[in-house]
BAKOLPA-87542 format. One record per atom (N, C-alpha, C): residue number from 1; x, y, z; atom name. Coordinates in steps of 0.1 Angstrom, whole numbers, always signed. Each point is the difference from the previous one (the first is absolute). Layout:
BEGIN
{pt NUM,{X,Y,Z},"CA"} ...
END
This chain:
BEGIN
{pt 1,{-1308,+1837,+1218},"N"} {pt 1,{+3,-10,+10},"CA"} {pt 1,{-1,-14,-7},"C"} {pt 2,{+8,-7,+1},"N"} {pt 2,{+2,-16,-1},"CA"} {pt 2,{-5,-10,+7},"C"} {pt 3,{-10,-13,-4},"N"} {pt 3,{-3,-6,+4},"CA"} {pt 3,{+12,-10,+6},"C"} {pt 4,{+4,-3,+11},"N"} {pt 4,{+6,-15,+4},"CA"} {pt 4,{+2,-11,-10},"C"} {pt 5,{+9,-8,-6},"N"} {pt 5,{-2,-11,-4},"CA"} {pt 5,{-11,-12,+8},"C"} {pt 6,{+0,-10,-9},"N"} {pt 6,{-10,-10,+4},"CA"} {pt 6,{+13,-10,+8},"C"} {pt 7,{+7,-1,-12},"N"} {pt 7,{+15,-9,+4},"CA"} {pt 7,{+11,+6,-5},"C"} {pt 8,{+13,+1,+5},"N"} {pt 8,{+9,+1,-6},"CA"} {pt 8,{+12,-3,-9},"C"} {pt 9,{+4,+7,-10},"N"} {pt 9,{+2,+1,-12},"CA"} {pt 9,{+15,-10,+1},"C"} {pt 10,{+3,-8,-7},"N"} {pt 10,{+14,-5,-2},"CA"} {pt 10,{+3,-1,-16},"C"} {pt 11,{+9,+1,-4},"N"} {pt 11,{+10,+2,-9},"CA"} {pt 11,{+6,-17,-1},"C"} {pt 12,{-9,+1,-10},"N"} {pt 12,{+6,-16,-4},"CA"} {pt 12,{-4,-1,-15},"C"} {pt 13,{+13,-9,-7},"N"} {pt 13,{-1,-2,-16},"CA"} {pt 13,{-5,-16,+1},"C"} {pt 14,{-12,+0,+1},"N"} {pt 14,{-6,-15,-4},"CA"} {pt 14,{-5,-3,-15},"C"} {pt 15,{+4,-9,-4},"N"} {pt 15,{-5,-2,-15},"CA"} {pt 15,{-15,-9,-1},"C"} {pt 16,{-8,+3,-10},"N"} {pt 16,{-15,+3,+4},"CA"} {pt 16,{-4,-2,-19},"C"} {pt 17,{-12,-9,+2},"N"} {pt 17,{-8,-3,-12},"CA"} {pt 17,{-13,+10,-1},"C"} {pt 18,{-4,+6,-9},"N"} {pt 18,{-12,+7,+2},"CA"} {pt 18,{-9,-5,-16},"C"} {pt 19,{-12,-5,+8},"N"} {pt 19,{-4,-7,-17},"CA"} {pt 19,{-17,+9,+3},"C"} {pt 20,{-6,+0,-10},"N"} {pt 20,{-15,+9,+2},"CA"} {pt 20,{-5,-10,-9},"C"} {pt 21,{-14,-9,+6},"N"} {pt 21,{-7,-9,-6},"CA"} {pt 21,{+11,-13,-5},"C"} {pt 22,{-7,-3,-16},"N"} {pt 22,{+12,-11,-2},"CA"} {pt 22,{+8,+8,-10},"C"} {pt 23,{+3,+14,+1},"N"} {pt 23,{+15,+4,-10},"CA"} {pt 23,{+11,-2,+6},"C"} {pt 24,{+12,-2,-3},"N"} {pt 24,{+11,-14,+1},"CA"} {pt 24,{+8,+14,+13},"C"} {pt 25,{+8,-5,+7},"N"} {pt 25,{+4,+4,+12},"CA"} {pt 25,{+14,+9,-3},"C"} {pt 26,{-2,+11,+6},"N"} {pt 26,{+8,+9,+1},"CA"} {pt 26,{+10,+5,+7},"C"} {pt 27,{+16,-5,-1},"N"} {pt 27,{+6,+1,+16},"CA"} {pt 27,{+4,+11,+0},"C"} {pt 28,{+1,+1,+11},"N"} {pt 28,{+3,+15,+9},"CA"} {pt 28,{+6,+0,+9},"C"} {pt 29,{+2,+8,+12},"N"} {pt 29,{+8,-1,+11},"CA"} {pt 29,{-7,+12,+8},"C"} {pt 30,{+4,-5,+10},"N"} {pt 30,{-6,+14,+13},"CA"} {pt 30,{+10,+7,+3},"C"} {pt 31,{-3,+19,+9},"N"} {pt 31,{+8,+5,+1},"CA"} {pt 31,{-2,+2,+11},"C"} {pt 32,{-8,-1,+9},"N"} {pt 32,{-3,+0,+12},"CA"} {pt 32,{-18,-7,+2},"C"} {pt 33,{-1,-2,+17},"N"} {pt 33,{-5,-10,+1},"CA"} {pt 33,{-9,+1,+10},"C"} {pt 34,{-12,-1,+7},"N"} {pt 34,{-4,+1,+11},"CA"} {pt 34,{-11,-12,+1},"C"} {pt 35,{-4,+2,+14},"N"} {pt 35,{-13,-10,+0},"CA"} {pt 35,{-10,+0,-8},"C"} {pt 36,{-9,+9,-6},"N"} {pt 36,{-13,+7,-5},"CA"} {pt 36,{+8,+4,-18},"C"} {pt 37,{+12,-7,-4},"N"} {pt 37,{-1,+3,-17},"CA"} {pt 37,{+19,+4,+3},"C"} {pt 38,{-1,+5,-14},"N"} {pt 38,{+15,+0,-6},"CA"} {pt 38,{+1,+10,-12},"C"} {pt 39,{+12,+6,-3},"N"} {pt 39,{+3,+6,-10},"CA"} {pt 39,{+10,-9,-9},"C"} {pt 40,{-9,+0,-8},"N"} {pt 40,{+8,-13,-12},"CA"} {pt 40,{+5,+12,-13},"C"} {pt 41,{+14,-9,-2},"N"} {pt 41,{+9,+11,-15},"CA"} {pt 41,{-7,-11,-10},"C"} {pt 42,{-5,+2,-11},"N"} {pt 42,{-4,-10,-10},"CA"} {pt 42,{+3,+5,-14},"C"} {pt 43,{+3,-7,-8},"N"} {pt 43,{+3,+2,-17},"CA"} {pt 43,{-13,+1,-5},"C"} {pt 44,{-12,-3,+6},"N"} {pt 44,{-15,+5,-5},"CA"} {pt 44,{-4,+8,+6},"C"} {pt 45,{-12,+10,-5},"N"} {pt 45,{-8,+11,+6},"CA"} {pt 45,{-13,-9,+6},"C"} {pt 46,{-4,+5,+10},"N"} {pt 46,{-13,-7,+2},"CA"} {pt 46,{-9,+12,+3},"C"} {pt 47,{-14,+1,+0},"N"} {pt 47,{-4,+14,+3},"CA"} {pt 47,{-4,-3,+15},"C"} {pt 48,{-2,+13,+4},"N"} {pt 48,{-10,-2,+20},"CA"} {pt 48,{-14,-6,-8},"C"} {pt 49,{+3,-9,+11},"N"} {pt 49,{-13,-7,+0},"CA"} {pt 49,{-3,-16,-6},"C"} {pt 50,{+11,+3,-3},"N"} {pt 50,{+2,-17,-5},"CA"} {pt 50,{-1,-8,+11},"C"} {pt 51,{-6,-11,-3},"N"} {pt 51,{+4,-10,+14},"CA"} {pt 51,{+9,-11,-12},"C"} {pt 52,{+9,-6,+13},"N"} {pt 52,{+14,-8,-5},"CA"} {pt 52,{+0,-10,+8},"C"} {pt 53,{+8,-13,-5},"N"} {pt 53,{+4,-7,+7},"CA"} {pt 53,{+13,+2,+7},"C"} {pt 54,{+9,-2,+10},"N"} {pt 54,{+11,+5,+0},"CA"} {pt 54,{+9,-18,+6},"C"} {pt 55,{+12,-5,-3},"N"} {pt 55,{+1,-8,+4},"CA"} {pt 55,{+16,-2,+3},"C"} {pt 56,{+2,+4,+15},"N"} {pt 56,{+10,-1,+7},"CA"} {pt 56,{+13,-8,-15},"C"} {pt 57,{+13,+3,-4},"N"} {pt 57,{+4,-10,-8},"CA"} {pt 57,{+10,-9,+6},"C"} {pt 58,{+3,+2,+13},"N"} {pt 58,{+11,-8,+12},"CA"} {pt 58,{-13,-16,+7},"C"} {pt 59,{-10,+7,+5},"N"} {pt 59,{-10,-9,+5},"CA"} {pt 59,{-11,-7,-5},"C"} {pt 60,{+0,+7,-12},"N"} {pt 60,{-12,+2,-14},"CA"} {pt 60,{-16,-2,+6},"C"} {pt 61,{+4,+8,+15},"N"} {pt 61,{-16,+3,+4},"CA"} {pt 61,{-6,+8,-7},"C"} {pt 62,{-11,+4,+1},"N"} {pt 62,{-9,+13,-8},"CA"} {pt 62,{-14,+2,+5},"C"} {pt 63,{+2,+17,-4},"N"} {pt 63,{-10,+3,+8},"CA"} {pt 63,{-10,+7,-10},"C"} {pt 64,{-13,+2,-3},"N"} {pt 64,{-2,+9,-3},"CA"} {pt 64,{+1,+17,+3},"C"} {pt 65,{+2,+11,-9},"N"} {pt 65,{+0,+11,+6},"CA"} {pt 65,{-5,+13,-12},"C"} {pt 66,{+2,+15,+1},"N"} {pt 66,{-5,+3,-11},"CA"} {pt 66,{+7,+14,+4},"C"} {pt 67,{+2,+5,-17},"N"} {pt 67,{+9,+12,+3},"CA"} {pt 67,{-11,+13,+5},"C"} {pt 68,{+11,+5,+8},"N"} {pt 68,{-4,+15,+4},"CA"} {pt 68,{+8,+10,-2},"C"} {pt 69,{+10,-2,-7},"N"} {pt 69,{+8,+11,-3},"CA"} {pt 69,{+9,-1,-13},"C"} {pt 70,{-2,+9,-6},"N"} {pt 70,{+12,-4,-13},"CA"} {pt 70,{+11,+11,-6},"C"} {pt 71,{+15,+0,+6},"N"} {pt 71,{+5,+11,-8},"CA"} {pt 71,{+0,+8,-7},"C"} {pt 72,{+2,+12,-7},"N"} {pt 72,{-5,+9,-10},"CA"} {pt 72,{+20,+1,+0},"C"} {pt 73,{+3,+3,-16},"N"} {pt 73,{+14,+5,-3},"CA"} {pt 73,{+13,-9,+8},"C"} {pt 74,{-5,-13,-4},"N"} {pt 74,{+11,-8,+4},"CA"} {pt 74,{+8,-7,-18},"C"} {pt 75,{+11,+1,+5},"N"} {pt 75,{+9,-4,-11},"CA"} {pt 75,{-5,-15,-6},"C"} {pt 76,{-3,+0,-16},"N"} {pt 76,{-3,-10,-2},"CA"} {pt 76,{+6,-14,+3},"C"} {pt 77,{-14,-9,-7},"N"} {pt 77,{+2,-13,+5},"CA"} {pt 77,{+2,-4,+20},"C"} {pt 78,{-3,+10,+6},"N"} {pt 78,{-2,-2,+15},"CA"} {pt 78,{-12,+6,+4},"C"} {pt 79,{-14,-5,+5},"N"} {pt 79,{-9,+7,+4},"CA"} {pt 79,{-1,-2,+15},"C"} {pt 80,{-2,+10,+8},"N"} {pt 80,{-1,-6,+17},"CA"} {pt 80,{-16,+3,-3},"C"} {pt 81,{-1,-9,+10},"N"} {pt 81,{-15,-3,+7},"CA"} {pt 81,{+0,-2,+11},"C"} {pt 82,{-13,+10,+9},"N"} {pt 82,{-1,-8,+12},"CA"} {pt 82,{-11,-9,+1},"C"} {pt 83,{+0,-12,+7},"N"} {pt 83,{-8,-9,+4},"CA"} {pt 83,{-6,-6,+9},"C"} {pt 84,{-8,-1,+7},"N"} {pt 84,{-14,-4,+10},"CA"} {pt 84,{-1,-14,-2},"C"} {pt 85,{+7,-3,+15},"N"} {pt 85,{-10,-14,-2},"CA"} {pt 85,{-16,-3,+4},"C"} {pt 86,{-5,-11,-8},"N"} {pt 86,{-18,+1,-2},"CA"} {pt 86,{+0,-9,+12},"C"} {pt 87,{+5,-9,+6},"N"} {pt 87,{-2,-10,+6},"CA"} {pt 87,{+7,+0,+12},"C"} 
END
């Protein structure tokens, strides 16, 4: 049995900076999108558990957030991650 979403999921390509501490910023893009985090495509691996900065790249808001999920056997140079927002 499946839990209910919190919010529901949208399907949006937003382009997105993800930096961890002060190492230099990494753009990305999202593949879908909800209230409570996002599934970001990125040219870096990050592990679960990282906390990130993430920063809208249309609005250049940002939020803190931290991975919870990470691909296994994705074609290189693309890692998906899912992400939780902390705030």
């Amino acid at each position: 049995m499946t839990e209910p979403r919190r919010s529901p999921r949208l399907l949006a390509r937003i382009p997105v900076n993800l930096t961890v501490g002060q190492d230099p910023a990494v753009q990305a893009s999202t593949a879908v999108v909800n209230r409570h985090g996002a599934l970001v495509l990125s040219p870096a691996g990050f592990a679960a558990g990282t906390v990130l900065t993430i920063q809208n790249g249309i609005t250049f808001q940002a939020t803190e957030g931290r991975v919870v999920w990470v691909s296994q056997g994705r074609p290189p140079r693309t890692s998906q991650t899912g992400r939780r927002v902390c705030r």
